[in-house]
C-alpha positions in Angstrom: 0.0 0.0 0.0 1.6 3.1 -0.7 1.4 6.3 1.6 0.5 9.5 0.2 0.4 13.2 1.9 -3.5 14.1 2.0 -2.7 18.0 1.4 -1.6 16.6 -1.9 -4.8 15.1 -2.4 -7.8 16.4 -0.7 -9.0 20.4 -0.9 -8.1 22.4 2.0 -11.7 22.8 3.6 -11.9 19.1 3.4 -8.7 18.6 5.1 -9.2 21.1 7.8 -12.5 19.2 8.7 -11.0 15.4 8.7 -8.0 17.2 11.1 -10.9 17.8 13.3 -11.3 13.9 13.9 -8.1 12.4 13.5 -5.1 14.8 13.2 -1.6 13.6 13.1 -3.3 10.2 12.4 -2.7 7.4 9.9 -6.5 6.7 8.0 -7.1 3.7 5.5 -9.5 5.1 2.6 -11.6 1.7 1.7 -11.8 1.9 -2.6 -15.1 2.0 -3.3 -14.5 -0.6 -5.9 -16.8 -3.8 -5.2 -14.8 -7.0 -5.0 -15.2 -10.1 -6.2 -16.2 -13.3 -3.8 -13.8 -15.9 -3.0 -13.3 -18.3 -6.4 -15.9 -16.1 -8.3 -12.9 -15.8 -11.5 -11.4 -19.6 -11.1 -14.0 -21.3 -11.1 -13.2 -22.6 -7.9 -16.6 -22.2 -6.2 -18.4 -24.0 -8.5 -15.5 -26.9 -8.6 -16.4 -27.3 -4.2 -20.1 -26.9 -5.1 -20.6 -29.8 -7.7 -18.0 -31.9 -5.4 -20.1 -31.2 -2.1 -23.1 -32.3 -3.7 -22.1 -35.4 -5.8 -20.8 -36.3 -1.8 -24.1 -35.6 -0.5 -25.9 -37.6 -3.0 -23.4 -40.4 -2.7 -24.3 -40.0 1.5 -27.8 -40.1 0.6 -27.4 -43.4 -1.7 -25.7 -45.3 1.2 -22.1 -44.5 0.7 -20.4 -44.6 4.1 -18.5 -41.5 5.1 -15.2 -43.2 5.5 -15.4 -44.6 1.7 -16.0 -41.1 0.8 -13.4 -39.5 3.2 -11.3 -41.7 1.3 -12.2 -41.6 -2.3 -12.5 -37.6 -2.2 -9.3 -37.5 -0.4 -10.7 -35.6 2.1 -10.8 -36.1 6.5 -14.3 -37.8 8.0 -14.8 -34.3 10.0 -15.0 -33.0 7.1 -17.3 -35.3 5.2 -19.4 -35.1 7.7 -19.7 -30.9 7.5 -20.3 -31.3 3.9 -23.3 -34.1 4.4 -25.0 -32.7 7.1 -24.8 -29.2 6.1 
């Protein structure tokens, strides 16, 4: 992140009134950009979704959770938090 001097940026009036609040402080100025969820551009969400449920219909068609821990590579914990989700 780099730092710059607000009296480069903001107008004086604007300046003077943010001083009031938090002079001499450091302030983080949140871009107004909205950002993207978590696997939204990889594809990644939709990879976890269509795995979760193919386990969850596998649960549901009397696969035991340790065959599926196993075949999905994947701990019985959490098996488990996927099927009974």
């Amino acid at each position: 992140m780099k730092y710059r001097n607000a009296s480069d940026i903001l107008p004086d009036e604007l300046l003077k009134e943010i001083q009031k609040y938090a002079a001499g402080e450091t302030l983080y100025i949140p871009s107004n950009i909205e950002r993207k969820k978590w696997g939204h551009d990889t594809g990644a969400r939709m990879f976890y979704k269509q795995r979760n449920d193919e386990i969850q219909n596998r649960f549901f068609n009397k696969a035991s959770i340790e065959e599926l821990a196993e075949e999905y590579y994947l701990s019985p914990e959490t098996v488990k938090k996927i099927v009974y989700k």
